[in-house]
N, C-alpha and C positions, 0 to 999 in steps of 0.2 A: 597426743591424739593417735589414736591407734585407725593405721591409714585401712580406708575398706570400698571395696566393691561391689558396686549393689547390684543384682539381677533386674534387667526393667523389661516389662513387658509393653511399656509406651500407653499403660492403662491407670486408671484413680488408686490403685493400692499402691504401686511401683511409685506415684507422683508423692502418696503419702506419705510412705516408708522414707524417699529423701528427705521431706521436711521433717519429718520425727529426728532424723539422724545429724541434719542440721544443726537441728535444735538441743544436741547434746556434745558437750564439750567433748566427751571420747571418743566421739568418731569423727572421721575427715573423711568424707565421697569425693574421691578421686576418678572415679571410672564407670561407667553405666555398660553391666553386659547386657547384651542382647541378640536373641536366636533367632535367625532367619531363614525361612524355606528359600533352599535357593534356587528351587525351580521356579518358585512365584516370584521372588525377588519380595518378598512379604514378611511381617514380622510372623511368626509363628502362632498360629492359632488366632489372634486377634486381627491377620489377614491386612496389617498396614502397610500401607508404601514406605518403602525406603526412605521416600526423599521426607516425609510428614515424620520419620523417623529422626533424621536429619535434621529438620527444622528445630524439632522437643531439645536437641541436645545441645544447638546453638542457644536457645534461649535457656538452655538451663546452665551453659559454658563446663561443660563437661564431656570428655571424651566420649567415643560410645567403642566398645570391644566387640565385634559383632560373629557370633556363631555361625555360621553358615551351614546347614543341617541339609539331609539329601530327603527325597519327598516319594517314596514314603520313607521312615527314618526308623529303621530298626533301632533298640535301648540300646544294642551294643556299641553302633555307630555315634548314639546323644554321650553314651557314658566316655568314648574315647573323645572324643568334643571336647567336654566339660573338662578331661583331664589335662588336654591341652591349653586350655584355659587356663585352670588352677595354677600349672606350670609355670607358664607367664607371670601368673599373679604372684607369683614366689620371687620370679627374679625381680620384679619389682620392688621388694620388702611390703606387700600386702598383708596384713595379719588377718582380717575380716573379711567374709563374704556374708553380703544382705541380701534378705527374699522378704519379699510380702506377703506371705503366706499367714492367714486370720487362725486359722481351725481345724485344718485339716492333718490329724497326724500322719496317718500315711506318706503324704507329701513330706512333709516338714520330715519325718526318718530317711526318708530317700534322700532330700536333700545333705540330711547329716553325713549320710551312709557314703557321699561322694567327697565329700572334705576326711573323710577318718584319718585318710594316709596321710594326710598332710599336715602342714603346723598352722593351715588355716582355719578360723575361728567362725563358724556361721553367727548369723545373727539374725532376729526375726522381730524388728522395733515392733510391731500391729500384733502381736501372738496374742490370741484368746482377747483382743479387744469387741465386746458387744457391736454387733455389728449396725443394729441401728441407731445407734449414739454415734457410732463412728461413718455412718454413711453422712448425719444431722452435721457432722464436727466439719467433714468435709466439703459441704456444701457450703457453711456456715464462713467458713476460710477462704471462698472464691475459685475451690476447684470445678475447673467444665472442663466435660469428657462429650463423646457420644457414645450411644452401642455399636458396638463395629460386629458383633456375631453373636448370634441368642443360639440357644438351644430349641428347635419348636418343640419338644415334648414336655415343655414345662411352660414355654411363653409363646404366643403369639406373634408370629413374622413381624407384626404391625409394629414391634418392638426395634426393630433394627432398626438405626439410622434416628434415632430419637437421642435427644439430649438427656443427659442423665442429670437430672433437677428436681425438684419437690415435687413435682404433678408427674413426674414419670414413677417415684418412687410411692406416691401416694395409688397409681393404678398398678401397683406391680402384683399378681395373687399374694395370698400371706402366705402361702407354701415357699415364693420365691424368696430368700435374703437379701438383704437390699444395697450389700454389696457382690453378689454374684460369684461367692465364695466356692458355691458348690458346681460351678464350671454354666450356669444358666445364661450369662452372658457378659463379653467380653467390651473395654472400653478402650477410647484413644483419647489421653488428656489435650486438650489445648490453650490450660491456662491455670495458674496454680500461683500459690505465693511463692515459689521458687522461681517462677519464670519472670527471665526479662522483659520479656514480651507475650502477646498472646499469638499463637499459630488459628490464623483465618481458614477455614474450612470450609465447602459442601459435599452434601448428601447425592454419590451420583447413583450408579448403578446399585439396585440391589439382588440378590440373588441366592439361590438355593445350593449349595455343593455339599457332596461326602454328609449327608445328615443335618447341617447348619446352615444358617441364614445368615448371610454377608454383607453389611453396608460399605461400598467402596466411596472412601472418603477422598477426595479434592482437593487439593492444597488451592485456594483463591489467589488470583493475580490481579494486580491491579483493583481491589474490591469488586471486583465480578467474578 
């Protein structure tokens, strides 16, 4: 089994991409990285807490590598990150690095463009998978997410902080992809066939920053 490191962004493609990779004898997920504003103390872009970070990685029993990224984050600063990353991942005898990237080449080249030096191997289990079969297949396996950050120039505020399930994707415009592929909005799983458990959530604060709409998600105590 060729040992590998998936990239997670603590959203339905990252939860996917482990189960796909699970599910094949070649690879063994050893390590979940993940990039964090460290002035928010936030996962990156998806705007989640640490600690609901935390929680995904207990119930998924997998380490979590965590990037620590400065805010704002010049390329030069993420590219010398990543490299220290990779470095690690070398001493560890890692051969693979996973991303859950669907469609988008540019992405998927950059991400290449940052393993080149190295003897590690990307990999993209979801590449070119139909994204509405694949949002269907998701659902259909028991993944719940919410939106933790829309885009409004494509969707409507009223979108953040909504579960991501058949009647969210049944109101989505058909302009939108109904996995959120093209950056329209970001998700935080909280239950999947990979997980031990489900992570209890609510919907608290939501809000407008830098362009995006932000739902600050809640870890639940006690079921309140």
């Amino acid at each position: 089994m060729n040992k590998t490191w998936l990239w997670w962004s603590s959203g339905k493609d990252s939860a996917w991409s482990l189960h796909s990779l699970r599910s094949d004898p070649e690879f063994e997920v050893t390590t979940l990285v993940t990039t964090i504003n460290a002035v928010a103390d936030r996962v990156a872009m998806h705007a989640v807490r640490r600690t609901l970070l935390e929680a995904q990685a207990t119930a998924l029993n997998l380490p979590v590598c965590i990037i620590n990224l400065p805010w704002p984050c010049p390329n030069g600063a993420y590219e010398l990150a990543v490299e220290r990353v990779v470095g690690e991942a070398i001493e560890q005898d890692v051969t693979h690095m996973a991303f859950g990237d669907l469609f988008l080449t540019d992405i998927r080249r950059y991400r290449e463009s940052l393993l080149a030096s190295s003897a590690i191997q990307p990999v993209f289990p979801l590449w070119q998978r139909p994204t509405h079969e694949l949002a269907q297949e998701m659902l259909n396996a028991g993944i719940e997410a919410y939106l933790t950050c829309i885009d409004p120039k494509v969707l409507s505020p009223s979108f953040v902080g909504r579960r991501y399930d058949q009647a969210l994707l049944d109101d989505l415009p058909q302009d939108v992809d109904p996995c959120g592929e093209n950056g329209e909005f970001h998700t935080f799983v909280t239950d999947g066939p990979e997980f031990s458990q489900s992570i209890p959530v609510r919907v608290g604060e939501k809000l407008e920053r830098d362009g995006f709409w932000y739902a600050d998600l809640l870890p639940e105590r006690n079921g309140t």
